[in-house]
Predicted model as a PDB file, atoms N, CA, C, CB and O in Angstrom, pLDDT in the B-factor column:
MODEL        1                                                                  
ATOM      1  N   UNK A   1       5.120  10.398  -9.881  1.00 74.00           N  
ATOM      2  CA  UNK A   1       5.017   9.004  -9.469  1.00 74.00           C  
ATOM      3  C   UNK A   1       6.234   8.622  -8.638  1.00 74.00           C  
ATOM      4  CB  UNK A   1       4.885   8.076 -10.696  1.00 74.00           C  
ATOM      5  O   UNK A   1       7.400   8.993  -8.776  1.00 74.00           O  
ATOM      6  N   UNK A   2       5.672   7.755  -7.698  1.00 80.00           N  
ATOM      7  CA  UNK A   2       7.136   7.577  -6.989  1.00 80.00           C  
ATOM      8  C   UNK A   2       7.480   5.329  -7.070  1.00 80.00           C  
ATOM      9  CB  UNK A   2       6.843   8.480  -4.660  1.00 80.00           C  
ATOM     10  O   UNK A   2       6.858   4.306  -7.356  1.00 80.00           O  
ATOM     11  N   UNK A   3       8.243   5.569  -6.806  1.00 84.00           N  
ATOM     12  CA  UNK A   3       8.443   3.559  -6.908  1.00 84.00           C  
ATOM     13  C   UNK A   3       9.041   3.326  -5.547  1.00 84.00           C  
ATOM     14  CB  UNK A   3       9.841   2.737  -8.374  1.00 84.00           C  
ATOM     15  O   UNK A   3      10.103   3.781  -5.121  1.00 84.00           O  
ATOM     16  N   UNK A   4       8.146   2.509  -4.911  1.00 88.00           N  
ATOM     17  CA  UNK A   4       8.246   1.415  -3.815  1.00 88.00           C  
ATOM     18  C   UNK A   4       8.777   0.046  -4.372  1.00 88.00           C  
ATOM     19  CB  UNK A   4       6.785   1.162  -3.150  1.00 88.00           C  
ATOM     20  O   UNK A   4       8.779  -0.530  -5.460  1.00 88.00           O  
ATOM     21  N   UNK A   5       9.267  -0.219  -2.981  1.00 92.00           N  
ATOM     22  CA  UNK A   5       9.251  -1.857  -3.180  1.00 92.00           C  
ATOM     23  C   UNK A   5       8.139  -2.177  -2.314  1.00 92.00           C  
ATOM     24  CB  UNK A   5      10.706  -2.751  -2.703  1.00 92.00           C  
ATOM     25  O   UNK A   5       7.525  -1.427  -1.555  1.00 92.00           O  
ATOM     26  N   UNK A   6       7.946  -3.651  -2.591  1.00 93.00           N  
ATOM     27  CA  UNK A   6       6.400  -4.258  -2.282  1.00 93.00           C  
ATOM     28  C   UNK A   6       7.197  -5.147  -1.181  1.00 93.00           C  
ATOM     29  CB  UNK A   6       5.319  -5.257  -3.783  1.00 93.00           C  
ATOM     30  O   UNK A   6       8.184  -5.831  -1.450  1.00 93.00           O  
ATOM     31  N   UNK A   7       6.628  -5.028   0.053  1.00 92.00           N  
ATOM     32  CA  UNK A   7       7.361  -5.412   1.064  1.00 92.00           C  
ATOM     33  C   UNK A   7       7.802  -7.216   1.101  1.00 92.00           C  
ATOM     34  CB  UNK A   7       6.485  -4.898   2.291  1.00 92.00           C  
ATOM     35  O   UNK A   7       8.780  -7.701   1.671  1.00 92.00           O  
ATOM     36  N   UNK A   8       6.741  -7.951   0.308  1.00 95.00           N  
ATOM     37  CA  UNK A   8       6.861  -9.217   0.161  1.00 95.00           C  
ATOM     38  C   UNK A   8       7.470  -9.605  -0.598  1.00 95.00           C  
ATOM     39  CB  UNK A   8       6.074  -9.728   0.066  1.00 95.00           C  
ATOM     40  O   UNK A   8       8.193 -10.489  -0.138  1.00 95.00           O  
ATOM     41  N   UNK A   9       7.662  -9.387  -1.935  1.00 96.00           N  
ATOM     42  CA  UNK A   9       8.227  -9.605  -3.151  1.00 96.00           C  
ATOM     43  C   UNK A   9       9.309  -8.900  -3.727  1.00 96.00           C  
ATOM     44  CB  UNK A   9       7.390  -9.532  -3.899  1.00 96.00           C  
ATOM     45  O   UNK A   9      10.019  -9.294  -4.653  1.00 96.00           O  
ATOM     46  N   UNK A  10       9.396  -7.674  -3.024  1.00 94.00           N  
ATOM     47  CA  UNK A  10      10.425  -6.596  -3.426  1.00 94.00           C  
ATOM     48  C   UNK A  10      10.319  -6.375  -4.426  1.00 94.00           C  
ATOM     49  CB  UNK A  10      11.645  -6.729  -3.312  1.00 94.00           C  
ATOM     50  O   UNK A  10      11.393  -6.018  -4.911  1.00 94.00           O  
ATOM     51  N   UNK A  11       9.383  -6.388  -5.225  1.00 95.00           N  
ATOM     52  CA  UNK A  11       9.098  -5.667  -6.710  1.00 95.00           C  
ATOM     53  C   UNK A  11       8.581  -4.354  -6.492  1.00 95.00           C  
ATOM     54  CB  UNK A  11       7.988  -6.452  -7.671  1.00 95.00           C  
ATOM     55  O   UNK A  11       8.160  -3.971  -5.400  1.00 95.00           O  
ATOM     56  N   UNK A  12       8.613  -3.648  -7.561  1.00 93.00           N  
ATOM     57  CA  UNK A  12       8.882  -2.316  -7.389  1.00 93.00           C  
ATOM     58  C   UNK A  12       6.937  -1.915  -7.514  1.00 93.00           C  
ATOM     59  CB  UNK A  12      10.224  -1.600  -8.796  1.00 93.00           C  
ATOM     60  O   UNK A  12       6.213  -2.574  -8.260  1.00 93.00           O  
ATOM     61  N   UNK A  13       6.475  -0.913  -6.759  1.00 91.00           N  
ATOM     62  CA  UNK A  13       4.962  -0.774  -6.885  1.00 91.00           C  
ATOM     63  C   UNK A  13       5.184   0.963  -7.018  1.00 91.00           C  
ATOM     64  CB  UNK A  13       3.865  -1.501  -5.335  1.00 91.00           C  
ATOM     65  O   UNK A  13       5.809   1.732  -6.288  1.00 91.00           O  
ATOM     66  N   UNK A  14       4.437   1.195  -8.198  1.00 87.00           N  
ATOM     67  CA  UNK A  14       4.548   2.953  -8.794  1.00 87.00           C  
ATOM     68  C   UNK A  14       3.371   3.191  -8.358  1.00 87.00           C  
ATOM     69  CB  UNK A  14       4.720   3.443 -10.589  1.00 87.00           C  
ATOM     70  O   UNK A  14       2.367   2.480  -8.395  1.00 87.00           O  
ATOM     71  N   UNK A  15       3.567   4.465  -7.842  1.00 85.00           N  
ATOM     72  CA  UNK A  15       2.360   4.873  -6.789  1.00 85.00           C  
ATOM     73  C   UNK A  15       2.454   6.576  -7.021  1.00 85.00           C  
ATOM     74  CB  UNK A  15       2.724   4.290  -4.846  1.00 85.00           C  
ATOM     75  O   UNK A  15       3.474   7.249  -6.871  1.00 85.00           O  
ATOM     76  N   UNK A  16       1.025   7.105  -7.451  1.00 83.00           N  
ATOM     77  CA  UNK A  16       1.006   8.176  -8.099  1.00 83.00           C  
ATOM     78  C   UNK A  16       1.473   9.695  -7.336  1.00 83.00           C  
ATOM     79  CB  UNK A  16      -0.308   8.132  -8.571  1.00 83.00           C  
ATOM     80  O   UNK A  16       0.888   9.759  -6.254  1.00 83.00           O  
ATOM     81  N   UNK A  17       2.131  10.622  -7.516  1.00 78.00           N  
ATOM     82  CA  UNK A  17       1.939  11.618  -6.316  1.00 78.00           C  
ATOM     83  C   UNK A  17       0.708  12.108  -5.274  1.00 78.00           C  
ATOM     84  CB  UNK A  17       2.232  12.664  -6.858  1.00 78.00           C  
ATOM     85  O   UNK A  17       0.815  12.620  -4.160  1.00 78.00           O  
ATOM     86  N   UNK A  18      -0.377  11.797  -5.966  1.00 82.00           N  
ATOM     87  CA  UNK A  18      -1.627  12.371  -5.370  1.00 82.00           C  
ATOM     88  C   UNK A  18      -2.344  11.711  -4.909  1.00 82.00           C  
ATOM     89  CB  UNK A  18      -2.333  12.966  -6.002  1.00 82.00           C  
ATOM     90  O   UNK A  18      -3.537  11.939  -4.705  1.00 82.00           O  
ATOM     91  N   UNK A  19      -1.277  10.053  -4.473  1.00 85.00           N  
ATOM     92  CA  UNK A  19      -1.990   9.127  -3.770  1.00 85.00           C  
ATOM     93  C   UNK A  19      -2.397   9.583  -1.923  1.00 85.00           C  
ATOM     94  CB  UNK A  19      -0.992   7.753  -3.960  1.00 85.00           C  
ATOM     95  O   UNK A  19      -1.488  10.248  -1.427  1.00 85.00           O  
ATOM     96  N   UNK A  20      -3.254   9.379  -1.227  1.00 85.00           N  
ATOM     97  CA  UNK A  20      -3.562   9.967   0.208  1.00 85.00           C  
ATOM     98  C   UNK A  20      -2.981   9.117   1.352  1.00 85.00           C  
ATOM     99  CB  UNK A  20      -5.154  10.070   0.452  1.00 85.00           C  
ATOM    100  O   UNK A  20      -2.707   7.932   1.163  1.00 85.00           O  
ATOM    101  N   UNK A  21      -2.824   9.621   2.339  1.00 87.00           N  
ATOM    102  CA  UNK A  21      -2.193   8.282   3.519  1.00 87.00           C  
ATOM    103  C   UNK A  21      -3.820   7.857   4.287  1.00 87.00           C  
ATOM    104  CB  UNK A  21      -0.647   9.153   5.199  1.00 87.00           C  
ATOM    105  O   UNK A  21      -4.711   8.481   4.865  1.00 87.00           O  
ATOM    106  N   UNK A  22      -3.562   6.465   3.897  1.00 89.00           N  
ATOM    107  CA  UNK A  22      -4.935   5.470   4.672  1.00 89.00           C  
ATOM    108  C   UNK A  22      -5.277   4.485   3.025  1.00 89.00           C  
ATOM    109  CB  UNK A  22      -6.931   6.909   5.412  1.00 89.00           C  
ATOM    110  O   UNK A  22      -6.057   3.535   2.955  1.00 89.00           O  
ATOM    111  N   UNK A  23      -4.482   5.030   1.894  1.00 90.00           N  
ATOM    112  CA  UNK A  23      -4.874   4.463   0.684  1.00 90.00           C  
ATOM    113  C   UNK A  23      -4.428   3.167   0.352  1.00 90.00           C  
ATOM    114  CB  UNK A  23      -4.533   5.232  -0.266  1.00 90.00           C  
ATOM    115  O   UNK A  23      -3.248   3.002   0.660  1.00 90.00           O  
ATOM    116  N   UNK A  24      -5.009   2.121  -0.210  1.00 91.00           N  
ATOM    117  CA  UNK A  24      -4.071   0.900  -0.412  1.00 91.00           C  
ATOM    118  C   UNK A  24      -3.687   0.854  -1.878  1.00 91.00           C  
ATOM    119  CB  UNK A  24      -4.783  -0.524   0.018  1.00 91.00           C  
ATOM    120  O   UNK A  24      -4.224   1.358  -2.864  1.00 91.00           O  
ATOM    121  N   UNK A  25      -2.945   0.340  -1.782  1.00 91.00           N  
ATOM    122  CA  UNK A  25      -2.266  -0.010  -3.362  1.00 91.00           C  
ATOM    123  C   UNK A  25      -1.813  -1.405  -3.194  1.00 91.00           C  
ATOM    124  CB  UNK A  25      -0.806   1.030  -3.891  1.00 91.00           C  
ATOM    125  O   UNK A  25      -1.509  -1.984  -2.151  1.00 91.00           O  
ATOM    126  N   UNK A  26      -1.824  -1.826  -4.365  1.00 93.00           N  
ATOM    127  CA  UNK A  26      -1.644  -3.371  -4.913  1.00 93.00           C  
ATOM    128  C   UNK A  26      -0.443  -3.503  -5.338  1.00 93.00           C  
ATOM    129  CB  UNK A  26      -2.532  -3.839  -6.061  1.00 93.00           C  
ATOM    130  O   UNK A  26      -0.031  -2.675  -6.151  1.00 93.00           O  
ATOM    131  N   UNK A  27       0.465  -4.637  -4.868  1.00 93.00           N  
ATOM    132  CA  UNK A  27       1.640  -4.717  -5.714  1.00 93.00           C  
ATOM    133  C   UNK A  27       0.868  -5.777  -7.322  1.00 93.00           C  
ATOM    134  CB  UNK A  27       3.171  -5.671  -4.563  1.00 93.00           C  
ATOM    135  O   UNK A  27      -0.039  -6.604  -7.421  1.00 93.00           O  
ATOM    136  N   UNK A  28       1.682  -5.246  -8.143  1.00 93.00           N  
ATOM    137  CA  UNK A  28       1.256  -5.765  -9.561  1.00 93.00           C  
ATOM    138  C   UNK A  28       1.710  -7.142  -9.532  1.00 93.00           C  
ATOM    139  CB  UNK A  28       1.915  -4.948 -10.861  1.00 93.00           C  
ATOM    140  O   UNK A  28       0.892  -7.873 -10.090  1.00 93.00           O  
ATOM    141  N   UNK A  29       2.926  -7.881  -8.990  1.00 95.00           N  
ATOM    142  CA  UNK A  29       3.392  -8.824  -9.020  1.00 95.00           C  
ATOM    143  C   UNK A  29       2.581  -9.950  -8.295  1.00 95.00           C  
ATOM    144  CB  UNK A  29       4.513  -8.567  -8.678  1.00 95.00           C  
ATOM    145  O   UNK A  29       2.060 -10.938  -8.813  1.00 95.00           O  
ATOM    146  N   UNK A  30       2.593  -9.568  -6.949  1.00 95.00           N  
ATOM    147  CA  UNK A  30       1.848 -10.723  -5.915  1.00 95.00           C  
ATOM    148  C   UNK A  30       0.813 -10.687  -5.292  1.00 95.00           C  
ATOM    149  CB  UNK A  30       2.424 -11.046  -4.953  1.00 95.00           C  
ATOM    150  O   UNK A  30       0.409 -11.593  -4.562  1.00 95.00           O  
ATOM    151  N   UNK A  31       0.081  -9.297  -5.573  1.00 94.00           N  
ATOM    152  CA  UNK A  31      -1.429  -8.865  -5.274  1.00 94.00           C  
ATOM    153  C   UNK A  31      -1.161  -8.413  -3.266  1.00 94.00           C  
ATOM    154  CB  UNK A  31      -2.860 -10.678  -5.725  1.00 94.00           C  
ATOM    155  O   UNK A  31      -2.111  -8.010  -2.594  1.00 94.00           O  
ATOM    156  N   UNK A  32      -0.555  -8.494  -3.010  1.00 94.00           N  
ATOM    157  CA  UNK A  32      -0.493  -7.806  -1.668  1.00 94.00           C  
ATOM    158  C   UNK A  32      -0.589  -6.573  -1.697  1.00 94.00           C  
ATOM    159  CB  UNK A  32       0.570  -8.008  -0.973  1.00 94.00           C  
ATOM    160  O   UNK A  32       0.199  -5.806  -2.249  1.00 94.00           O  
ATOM    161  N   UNK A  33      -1.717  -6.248  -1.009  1.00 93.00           N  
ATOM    162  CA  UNK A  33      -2.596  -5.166  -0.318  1.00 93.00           C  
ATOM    163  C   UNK A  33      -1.228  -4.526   0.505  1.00 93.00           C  
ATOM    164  CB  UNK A  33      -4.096  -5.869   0.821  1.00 93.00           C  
ATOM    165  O   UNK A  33      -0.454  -5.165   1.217  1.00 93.00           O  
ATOM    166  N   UNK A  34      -1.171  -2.901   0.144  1.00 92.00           N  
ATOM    167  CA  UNK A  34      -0.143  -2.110   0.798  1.00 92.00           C  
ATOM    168  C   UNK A  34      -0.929  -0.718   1.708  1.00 92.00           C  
ATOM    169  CB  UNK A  34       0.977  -1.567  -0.519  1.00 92.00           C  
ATOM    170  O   UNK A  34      -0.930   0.128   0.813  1.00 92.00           O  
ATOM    171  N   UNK A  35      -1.378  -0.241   2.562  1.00 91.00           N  
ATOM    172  CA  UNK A  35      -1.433   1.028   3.165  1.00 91.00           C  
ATOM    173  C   UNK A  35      -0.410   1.952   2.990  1.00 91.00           C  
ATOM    174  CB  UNK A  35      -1.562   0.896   4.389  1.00 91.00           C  
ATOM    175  O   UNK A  35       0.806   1.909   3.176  1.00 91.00           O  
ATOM    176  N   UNK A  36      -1.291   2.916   2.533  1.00 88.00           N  
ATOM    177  CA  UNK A  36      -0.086   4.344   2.308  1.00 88.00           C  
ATOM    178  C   UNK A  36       0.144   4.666   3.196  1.00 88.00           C  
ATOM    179  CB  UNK A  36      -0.306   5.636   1.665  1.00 88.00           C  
ATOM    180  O   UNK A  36      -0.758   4.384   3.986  1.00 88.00           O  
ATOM    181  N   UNK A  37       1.409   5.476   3.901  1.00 85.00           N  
ATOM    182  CA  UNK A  37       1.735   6.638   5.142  1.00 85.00           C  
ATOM    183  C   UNK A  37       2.535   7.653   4.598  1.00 85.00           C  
ATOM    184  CB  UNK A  37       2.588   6.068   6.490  1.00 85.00           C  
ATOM    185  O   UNK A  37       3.588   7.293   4.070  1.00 85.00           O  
ATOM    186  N   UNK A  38       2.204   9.069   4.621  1.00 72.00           N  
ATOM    187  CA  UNK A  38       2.823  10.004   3.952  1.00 72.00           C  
ATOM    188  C   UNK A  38       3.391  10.106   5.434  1.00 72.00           C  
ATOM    189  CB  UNK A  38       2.020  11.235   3.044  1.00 72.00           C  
ATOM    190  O   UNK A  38       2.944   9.451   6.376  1.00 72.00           O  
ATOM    191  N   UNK A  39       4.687  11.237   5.532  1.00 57.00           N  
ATOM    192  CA  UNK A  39       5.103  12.299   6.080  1.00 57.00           C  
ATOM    193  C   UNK A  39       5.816  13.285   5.265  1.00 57.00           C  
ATOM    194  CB  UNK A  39       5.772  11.944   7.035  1.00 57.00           C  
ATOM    195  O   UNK A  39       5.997  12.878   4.118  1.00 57.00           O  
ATOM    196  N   UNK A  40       6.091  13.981   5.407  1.00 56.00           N  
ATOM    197  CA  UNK A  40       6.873  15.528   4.907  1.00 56.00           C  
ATOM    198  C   UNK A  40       7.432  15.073   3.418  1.00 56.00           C  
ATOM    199  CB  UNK A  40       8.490  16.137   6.139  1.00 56.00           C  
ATOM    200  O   UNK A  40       8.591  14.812   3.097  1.00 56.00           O  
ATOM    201  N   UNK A  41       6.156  15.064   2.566  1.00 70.00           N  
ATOM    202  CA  UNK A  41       6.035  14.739   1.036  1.00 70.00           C  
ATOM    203  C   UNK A  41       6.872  13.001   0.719  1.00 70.00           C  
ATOM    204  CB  UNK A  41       7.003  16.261   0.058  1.00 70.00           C  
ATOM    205  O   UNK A  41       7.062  12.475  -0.378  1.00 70.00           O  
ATOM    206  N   UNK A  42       7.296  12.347   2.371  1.00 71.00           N  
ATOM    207  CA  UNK A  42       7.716  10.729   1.414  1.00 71.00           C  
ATOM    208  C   UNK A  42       6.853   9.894   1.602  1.00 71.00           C  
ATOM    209  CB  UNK A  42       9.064   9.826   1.787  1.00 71.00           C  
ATOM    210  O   UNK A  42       6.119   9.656   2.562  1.00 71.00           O  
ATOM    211  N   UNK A  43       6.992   9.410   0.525  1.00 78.00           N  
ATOM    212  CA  UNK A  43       5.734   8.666   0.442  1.00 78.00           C  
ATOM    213  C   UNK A  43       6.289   7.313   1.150  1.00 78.00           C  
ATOM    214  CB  UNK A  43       5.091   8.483  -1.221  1.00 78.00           C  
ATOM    215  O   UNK A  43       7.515   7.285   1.034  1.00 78.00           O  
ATOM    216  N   UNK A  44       5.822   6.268   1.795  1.00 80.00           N  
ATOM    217  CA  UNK A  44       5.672   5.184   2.219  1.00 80.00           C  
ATOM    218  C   UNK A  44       4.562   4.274   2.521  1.00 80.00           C  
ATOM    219  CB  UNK A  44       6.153   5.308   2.918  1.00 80.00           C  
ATOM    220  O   UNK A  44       3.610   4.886   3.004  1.00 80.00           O  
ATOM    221  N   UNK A  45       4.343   2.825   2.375  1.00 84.00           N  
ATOM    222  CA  UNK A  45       4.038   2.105   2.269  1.00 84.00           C  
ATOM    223  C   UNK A  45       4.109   0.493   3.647  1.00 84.00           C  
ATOM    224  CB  UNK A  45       4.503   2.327   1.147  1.00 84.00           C  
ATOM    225  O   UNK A  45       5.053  -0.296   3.691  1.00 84.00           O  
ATOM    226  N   UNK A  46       2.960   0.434   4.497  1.00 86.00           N  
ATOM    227  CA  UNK A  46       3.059  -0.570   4.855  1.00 86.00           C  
ATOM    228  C   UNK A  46       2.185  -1.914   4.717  1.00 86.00           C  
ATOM    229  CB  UNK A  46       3.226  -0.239   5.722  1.00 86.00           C  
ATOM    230  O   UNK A  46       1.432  -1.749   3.757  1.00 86.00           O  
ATOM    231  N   UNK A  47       2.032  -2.905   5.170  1.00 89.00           N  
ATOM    232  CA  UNK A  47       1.457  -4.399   4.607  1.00 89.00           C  
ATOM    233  C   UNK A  47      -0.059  -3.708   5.202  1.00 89.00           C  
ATOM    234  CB  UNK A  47       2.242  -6.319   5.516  1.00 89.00           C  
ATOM    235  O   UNK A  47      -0.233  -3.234   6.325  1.00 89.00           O  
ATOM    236  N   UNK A  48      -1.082  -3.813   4.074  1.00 86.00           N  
ATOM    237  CA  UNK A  48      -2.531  -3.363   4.664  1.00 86.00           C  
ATOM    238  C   UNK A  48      -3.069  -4.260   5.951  1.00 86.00           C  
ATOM    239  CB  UNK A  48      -3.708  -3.524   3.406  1.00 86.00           C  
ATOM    240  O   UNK A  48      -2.283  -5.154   6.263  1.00 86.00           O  
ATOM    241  N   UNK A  49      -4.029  -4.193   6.589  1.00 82.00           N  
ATOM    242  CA  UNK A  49      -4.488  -4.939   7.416  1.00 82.00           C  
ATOM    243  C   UNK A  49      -5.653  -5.800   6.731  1.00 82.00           C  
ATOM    244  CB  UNK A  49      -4.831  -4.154   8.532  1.00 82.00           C  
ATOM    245  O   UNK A  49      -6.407  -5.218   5.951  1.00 82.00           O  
ATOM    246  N   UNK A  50      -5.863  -7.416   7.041  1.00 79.00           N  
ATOM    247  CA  UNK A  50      -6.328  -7.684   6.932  1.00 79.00           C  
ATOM    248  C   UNK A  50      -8.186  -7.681   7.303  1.00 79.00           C  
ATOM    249  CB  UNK A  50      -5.530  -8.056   6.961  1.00 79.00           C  
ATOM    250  O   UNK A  50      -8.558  -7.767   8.474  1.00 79.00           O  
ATOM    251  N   UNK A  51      -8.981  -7.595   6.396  1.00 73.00           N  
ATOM    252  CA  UNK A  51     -10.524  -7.700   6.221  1.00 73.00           C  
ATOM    253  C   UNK A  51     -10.625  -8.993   7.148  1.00 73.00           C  
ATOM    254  CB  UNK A  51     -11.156  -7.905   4.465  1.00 73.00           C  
ATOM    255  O   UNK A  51      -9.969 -10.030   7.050  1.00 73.00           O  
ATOM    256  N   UNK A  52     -11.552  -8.690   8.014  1.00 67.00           N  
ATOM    257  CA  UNK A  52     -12.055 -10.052   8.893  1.00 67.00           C  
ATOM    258  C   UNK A  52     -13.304  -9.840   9.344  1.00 67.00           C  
ATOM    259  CB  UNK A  52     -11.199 -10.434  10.203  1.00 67.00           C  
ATOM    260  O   UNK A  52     -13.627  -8.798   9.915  1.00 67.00           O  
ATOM    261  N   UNK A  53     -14.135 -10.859   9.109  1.00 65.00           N  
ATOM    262  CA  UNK A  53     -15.730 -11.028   9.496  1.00 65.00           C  
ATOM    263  C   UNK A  53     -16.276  -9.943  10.135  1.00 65.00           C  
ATOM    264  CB  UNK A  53     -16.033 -12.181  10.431  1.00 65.00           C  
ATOM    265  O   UNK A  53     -15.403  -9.179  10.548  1.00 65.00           O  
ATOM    266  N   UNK A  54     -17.281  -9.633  10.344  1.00 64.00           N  
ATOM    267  CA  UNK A  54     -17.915  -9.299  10.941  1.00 64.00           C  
ATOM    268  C   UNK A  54     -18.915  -9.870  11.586  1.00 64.00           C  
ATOM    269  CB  UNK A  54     -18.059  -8.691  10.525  1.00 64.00           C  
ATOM    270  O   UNK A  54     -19.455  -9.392  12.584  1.00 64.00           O  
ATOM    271  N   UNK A  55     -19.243 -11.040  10.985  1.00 65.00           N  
ATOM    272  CA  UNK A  55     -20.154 -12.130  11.688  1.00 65.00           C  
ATOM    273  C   UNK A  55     -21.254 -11.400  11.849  1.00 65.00           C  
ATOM    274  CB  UNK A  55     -19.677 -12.778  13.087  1.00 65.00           C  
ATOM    275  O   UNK A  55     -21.371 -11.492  13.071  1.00 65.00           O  
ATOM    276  N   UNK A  56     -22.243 -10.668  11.458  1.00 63.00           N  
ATOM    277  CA  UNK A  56     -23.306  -9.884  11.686  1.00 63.00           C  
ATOM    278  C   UNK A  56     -23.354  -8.902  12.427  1.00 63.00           C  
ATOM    279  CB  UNK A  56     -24.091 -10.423  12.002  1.00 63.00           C  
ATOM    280  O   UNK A  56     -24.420  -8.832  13.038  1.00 63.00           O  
ATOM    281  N   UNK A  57     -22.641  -8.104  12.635  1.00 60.00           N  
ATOM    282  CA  UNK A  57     -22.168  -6.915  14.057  1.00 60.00           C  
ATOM    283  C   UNK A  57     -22.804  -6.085  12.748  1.00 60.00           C  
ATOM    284  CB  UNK A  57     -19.962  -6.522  14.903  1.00 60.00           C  
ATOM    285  O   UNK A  57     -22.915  -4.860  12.789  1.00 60.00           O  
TER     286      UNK A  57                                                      
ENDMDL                                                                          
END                                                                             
């Protein structure tokens, strides 16, 4: 397991080793949606993108 901080709140978000890059994780504290990005086994974390309509497409 590795521990992030949650980019909004700076609380710490534990995120498993065998998590994948494109994965989101939740900070436990403030519910912000995080995207994983691996490189060369570190794990990192940026603010997910927001879900928006599709309006019938």
């Amino acid at each position: 397991m590795s521990q992030l901080l949650c980019l909004v709140c700076k609380d710490e978000i534990t995120v498993d080793q065998g998590v994948t890059t494109g994965e989101i994780v939740e900070c436990s504290s403030c519910g912000q949606e995080h995207e994983v990005h691996a490189a060369a086994n570190v794990i990192t974390v940026e603010l997910a993108p927001e879900i928006e309509e599709t309006w019938g497409e």
